[in-house]
C-alpha positions in Angstrom: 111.0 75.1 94.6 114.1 75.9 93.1 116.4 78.8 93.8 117.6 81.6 91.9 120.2 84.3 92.2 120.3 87.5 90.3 123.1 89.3 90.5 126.1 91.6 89.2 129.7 90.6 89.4 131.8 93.0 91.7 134.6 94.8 89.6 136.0 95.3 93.2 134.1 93.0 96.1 134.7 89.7 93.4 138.4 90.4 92.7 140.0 88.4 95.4 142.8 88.0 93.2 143.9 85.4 89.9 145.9 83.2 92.9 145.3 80.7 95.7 145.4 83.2 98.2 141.8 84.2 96.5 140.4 81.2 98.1 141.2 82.6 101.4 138.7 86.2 101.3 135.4 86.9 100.9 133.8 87.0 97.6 130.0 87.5 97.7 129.0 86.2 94.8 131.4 83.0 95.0 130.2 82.9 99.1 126.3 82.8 98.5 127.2 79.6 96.9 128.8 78.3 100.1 125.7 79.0 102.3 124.7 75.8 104.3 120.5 75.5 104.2 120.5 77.7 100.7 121.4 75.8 97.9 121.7 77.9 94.1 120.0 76.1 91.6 120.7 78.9 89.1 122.8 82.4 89.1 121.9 84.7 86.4 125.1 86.6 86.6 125.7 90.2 84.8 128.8 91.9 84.2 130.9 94.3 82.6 133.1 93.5 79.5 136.0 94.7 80.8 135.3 92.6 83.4 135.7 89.5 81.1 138.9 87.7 82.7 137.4 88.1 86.1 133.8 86.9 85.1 135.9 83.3 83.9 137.7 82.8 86.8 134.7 83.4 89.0 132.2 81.2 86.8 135.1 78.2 86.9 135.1 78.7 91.2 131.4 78.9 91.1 131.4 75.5 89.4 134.1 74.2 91.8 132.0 75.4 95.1 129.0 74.3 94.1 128.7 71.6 91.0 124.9 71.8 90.7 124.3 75.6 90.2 123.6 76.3 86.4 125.3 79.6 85.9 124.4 81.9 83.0 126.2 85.4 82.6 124.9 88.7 81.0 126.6 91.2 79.6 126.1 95.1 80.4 126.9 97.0 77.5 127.8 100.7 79.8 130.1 103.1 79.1 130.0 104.0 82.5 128.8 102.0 85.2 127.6 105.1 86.7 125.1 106.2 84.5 122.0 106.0 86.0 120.2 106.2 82.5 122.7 103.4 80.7 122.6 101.2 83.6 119.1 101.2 84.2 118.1 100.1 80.2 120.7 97.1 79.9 119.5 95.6 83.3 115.5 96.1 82.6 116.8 94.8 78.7 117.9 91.7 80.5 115.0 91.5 82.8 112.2 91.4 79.9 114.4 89.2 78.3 113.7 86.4 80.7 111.0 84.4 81.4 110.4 84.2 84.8 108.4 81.0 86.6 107.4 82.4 90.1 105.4 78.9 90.4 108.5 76.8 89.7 111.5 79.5 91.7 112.1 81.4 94.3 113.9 84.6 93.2 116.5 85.9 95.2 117.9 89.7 93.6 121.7 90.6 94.9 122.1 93.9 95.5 125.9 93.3 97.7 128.0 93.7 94.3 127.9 96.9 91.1 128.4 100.2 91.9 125.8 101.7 94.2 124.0 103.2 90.6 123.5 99.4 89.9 122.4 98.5 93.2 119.3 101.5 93.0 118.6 100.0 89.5 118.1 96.7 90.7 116.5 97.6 93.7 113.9 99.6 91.7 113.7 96.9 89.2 112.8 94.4 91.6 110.4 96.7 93.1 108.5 97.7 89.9 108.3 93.1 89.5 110.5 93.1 86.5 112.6 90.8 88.9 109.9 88.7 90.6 112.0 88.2 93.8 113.3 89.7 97.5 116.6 91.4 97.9 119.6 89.3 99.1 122.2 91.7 101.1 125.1 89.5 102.3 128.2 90.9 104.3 132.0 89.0 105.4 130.5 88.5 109.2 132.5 86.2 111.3 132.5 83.0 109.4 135.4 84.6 106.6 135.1 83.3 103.3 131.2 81.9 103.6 130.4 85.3 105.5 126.5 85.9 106.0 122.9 86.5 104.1 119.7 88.5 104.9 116.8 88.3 102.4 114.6 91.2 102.6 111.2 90.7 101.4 109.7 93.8 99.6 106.1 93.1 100.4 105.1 95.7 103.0 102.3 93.5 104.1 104.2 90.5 105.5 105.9 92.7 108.2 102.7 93.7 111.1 104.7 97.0 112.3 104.7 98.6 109.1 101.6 97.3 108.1 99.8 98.6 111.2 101.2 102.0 110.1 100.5 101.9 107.0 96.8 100.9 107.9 97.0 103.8 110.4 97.8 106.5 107.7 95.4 104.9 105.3 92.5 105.6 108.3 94.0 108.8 109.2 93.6 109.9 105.7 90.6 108.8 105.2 89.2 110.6 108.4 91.0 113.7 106.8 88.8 113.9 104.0 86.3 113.6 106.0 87.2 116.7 108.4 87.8 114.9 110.9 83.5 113.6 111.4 83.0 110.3 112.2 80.2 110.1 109.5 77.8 107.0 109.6 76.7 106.8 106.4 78.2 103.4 105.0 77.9 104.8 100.9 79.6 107.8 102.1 82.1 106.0 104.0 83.2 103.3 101.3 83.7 106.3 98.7 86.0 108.1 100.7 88.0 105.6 101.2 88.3 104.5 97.7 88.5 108.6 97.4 91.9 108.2 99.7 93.5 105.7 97.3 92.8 107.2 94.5 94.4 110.5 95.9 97.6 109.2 96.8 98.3 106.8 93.6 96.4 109.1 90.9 97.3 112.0 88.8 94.4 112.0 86.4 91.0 114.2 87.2 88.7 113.3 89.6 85.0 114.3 89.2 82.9 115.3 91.8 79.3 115.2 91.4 76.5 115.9 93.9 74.0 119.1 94.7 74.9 122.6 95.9 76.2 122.2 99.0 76.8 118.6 99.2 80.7 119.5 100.2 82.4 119.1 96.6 84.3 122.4 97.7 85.7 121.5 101.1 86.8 117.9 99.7 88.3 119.2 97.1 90.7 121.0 99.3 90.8 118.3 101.7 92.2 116.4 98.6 94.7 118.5 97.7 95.9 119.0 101.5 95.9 115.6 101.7 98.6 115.0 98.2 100.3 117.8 99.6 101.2 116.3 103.0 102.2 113.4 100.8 104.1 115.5 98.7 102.1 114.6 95.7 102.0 118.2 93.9 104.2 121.1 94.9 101.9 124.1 93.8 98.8 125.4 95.3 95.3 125.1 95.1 93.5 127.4 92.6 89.7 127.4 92.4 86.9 129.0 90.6 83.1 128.6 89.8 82.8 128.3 86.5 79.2 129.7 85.9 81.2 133.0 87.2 82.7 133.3 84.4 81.2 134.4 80.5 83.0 135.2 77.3 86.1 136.5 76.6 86.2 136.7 80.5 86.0 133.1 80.8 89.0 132.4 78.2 91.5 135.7 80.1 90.6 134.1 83.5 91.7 130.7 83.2 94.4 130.4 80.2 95.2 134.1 80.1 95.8 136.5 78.0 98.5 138.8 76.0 98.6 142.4 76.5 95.8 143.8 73.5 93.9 141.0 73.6 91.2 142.7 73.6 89.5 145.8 74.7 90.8 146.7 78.1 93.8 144.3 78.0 96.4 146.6 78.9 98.3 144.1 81.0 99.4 140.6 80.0 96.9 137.9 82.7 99.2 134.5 83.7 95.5 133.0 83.6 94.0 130.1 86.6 96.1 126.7 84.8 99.3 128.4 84.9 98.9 129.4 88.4 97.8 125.8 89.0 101.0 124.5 87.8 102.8 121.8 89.7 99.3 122.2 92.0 95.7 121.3 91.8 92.8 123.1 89.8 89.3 122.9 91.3 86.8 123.8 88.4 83.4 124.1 90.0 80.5 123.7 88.1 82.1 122.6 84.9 78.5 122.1 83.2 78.5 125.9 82.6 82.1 126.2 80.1 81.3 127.4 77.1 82.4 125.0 74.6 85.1 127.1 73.3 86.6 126.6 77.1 86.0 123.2 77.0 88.1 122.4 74.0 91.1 124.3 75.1 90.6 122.9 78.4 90.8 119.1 76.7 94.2 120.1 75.3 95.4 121.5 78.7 94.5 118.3 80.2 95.9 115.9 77.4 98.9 117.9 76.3 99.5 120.2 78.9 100.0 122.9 76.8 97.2 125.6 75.4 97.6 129.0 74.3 96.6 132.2 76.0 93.4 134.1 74.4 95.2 136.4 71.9 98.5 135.0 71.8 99.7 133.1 68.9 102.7 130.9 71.3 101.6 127.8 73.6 102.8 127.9 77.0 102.6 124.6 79.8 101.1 123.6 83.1 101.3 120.4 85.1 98.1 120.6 87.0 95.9 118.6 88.6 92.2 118.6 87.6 88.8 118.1 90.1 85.7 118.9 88.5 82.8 119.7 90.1 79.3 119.6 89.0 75.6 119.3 90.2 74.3 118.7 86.5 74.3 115.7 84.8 76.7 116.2 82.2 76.0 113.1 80.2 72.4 114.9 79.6 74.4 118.0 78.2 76.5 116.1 76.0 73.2 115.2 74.5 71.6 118.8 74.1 74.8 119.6 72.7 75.9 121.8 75.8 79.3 119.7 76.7 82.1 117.8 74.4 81.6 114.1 75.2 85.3 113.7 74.4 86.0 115.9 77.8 83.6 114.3 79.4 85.0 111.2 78.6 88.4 112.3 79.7 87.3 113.6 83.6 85.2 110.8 83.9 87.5 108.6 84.4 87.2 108.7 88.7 83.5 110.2 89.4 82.5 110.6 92.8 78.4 111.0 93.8 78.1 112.7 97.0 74.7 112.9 98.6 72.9 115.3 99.9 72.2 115.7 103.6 68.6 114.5 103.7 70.3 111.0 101.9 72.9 111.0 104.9 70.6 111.7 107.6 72.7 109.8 110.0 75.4 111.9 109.4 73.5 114.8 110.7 74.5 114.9 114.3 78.3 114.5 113.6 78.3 117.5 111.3 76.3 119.8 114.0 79.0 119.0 116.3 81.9 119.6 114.1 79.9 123.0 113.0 80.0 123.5 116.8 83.6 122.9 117.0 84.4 125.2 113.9 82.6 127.9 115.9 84.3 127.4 119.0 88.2 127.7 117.6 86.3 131.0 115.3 84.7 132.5 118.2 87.7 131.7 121.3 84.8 130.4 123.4 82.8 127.0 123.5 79.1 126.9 122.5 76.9 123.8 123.2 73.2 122.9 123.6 71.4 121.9 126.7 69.6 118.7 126.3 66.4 119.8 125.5 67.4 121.9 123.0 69.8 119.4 121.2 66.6 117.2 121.1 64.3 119.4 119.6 66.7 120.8 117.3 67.2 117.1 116.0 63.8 116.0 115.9 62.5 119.1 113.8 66.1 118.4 111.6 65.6 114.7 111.3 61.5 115.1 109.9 60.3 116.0 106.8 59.6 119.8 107.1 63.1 120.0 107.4 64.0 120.4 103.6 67.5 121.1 103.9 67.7 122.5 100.4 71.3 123.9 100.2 72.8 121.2 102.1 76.0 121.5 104.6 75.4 124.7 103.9 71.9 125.5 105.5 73.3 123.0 108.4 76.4 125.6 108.5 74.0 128.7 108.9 71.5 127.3 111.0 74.2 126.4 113.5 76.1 129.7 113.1 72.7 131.9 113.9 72.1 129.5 117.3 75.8 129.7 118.6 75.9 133.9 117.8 72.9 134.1 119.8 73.9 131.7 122.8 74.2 133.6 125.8 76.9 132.1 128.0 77.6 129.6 125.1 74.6 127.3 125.8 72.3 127.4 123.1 68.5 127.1 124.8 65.4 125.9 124.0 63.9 129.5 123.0 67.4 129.6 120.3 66.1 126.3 119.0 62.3 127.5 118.8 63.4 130.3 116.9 66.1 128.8 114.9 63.3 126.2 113.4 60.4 128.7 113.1 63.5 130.9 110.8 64.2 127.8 108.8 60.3 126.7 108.6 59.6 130.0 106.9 62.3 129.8 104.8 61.5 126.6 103.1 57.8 127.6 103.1 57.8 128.5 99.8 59.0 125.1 98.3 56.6 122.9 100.4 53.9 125.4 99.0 54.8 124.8 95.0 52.7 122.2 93.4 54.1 119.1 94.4 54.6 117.6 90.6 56.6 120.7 89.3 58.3 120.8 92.9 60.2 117.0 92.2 60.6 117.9 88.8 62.6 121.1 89.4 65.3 119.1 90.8 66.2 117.3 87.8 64.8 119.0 84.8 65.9 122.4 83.2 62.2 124.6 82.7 63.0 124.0 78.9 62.5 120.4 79.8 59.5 120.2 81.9 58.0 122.4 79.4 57.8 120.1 77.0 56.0 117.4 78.9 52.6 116.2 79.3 50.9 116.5 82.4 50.5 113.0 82.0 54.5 112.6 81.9 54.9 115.0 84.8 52.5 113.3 87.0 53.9 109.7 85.7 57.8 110.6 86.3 57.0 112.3 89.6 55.5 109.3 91.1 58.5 107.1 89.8 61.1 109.5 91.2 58.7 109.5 94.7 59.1 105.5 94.8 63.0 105.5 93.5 63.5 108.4 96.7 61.9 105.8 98.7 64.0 103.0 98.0 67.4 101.3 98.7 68.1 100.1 95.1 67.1 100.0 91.8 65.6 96.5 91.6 63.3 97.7 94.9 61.8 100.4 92.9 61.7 98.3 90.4 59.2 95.5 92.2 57.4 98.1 93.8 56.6 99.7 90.0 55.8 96.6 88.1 54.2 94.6 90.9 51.7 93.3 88.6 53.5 92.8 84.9 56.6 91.4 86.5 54.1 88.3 87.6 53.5 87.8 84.0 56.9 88.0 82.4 59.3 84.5 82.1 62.6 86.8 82.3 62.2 89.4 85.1 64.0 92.6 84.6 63.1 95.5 86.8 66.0 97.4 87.1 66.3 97.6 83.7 62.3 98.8 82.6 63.3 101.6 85.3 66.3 102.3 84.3 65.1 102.7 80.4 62.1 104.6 82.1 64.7 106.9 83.7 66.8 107.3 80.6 64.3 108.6 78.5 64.3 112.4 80.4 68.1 112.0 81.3 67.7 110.7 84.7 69.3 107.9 86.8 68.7 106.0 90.1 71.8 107.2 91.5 71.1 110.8 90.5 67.5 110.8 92.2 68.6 109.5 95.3 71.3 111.5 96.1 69.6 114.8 95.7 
């Protein structure tokens, strides 16, 4: 492997002088070349054309110390070496300018010599991989003329200290956005983490699907704590529930609106994107816009401009968008109900959270950390007593235990058993009542007719309407078996146990999938409510 040297020549640190005496002091970029164990095979040398008589008399003593090293100079067209702006373009205009062979060199990037405008530049050149090498620092030291060299190798990962730390914040993250609960559930797991990434390195809108009470919400702010801490966005988290707002409501609340606007607009409203500027905006339930609101909304997103209901002059916001939703959007582009071209623009990172009875295993974390919310509420510590804590998750874990809203029925539940704990232990009789409560609240679902029961789930009325009791009865018994599987391709052998034997290509994901398609369903949809 050959080595090569980018670098600047030193108006100042390369100037030992036009006589012998030159020969005598340290010149970094003539003393690199002295280095015994690190022979220059090439310098790519840049300079200043003012600095023209001191580039010729350095190239003729690079060719005197060291015979071998192919030197080839660049000049810097600046008016002034330090301007950030002018600096920056001519060394990135010599950078894509060369033709780098990573396979054949080792690149070595000198940051000792330019003004310290040009040192950043490089630096942050080399960093972005327009220069495909490490950073050389080298310094007189002891030895006079040859002085001394430290590479510095940019890749974070080849140093175990900051790697371990690096890998710690990663996990801490990660066990941030997940409130601190040592969830089990391995999907759940893997998309936070991919969740965390995206966080840090991501501007663009994340969407969040997943049934009412699945958490959207309360990730949502984790997130944008989370970018904060990081110091990702500056502003502050603004949030609303979209299917709160109607009308010309909708339009004043989140892009505002002048003063006469309309009826009862006696004030000028900023409106929810401009108070989301430099921030995060957490649009819940983004399936129930009007389509007026989602075409301004578009324009907010790509352009970062729209113009407040009644006013006639466009105003900006740098926001941050999550979207959440429990419909499946993609079914409402068809009916007509949402723009696909938004759609297609906070689609981009999607997120399926699943309900509680699809994270079972997470159960028992969560009633502890619902415990521990309580406790720092109350200013007292609530537990159960064995027995309790056993019956409690044996009633929770079965399947009367419908767990309809989610978090959110695990949130109330535990609240009603820790308010009633006397002493803060919560008793067998607590539990005995707490179930009996939740039995008779879900009584009325386990009592509806099982087919239009499944089907409410994932079809409007409208929809189930206008099916066959023939369709119903067919579709419920293909969500029952999807429910009941770990993948597509099970419920997909389970379905077509008998055709499958008689086909030469075997398919099954796909017959379900098509199956699935046809009422605006999919596998991931169906499992995760």
């Amino acid at each position: 492997m050959n080595n090569v040297v980018i670098g600047i020549l030193g108006s100042r640190l390369d100037h030992g002088g036009l006589g012998k005496r030159r020969w005598e002091r340290w010149r970094p970029s003539i003393s690199l070349l002295m280095q015994p164990g690190f022979p220059v095979d090439e310098y790519l040398l840049m300079y200043l054309p003012e600095d023209q008589q001191l580039l010729d008399l350095t190239v003729s003593d690079m060719a005197e110390v060291s015979p071998h090293t192919q030197v080839r100079t660049f000049p810097l067209a600046c008016d002034d070496a330090w301007d950030f702006e002018q600096v920056y373009s001519q060394i990135h205009d010599v950078a894509i300018s060369q033709v780098f062979d990573v396979e054949q060199n080792n690149y070595f990037v000198n940051i000792t010599t330019g003004t310290h405008v040009a040192q950043i530049c490089l630096y942050l050149l080399t960093e972005a991989h327009y220069l495909p090498g490490k950073l050389l620092q080298s310094s007189p030291g002891k030895e006079g003329v040859q002085g001394t060299y430290h590479i510095i190798d940019l890749d974070l990962s080849r140093y175990d200290q900051i790697a371990s730390r690096f890998a710690k914040e990663s996990s801490d993250a990660v066990t941030y956005l997940k409130s601190g609960i040592q969830t089990r559930n391995s999907a759940f797991n893997e998309l936070i983490s991919q969740l965390e990434q995206v966080s840090i390195k991501s501007a663009a809108p994340i969407l969040l699907n997943g049934p009412t009470g699945a958490g959207k919400s309360q990730l949502a702010k984790r997130i944008y704590e989370l970018k904060k801490q990081r110091s990702k966005l500056s502003g502050k988290l603004v949030e609303v529930n979209c299917a709160t707002l109607r009308g010309d409501n909708a339009m004043s609340a989140l892009f505002g609106h002048v003063k006469g606007a309309f009826t009862g607009a006696l004030n000028a409203r900023t409106g929810l994107l401009r108070e989301a500027d430099k921030g995060l905006l957490f649009l819940d339930e983004i399936g129930e816009l009007g389509l007026d609101e989602q075409a301004m909304l578009l324009r907010a997103i790509e352009e970062k401009i729209f113009i407040p209901f009644g006013g006639d002059q466009p105003v900006s916001s740098e926001f941050q968008l999550i979207a959440g939703t429990h419909r499946n959007l993609f079914e409402l582009v068809r009916q007509g109900l949402f723009r696909e071209d938004l759609l297609a623009r906070i689609n981009l990172w999607t997120y399926e959270l699943p309900s509680l009875k699809n994270r079972i295993e997470d159960l028992e974390p969560n009633i502890e950390h619902e415990l521990q919310n309580f406790t720092r509420k109350a200013g007292y510590k609530v537990s159960f007593n064995k027995a309790a804590k056993n019956n409690y998750l044996n009633f929770a874990n079965s399947p009367q235990a419908l767990w309809r809203a989610n978090f959110r029925d695990l949130n109330s539940s535990i609240t009603r058993m820790a308010t009633l704990a006397e002493g803060g232990r919560i008793t067998e009789n607590i539990v005995q009542g707490e179930i009996g409560r939740l039995q008779s609240a879900w009584q009325v679902f386990q009592d509806e007719p099982q087919t239009e029961a499944s089907l409410t789930h994932y079809l409007t009325p409208e929809q189930i309407d206008n099916l066959d009791l023939f369709d119903r009865l067919q579709l419920k018994e293909v969500i029952r078996i999807c429910k009941a599987s770990r993948s597509l391709a099970e419920a997909g052998r389970e379905l077509f146990n008998v055709s499958r034997d008689k086909k030469s290509s075997i398919n099954d994901s796909h017959r379900v999938k098509q199956y699935l398609h046809k009422f605006g369903l999919t596998f991931q949809m169906i499992v995760s409510q």
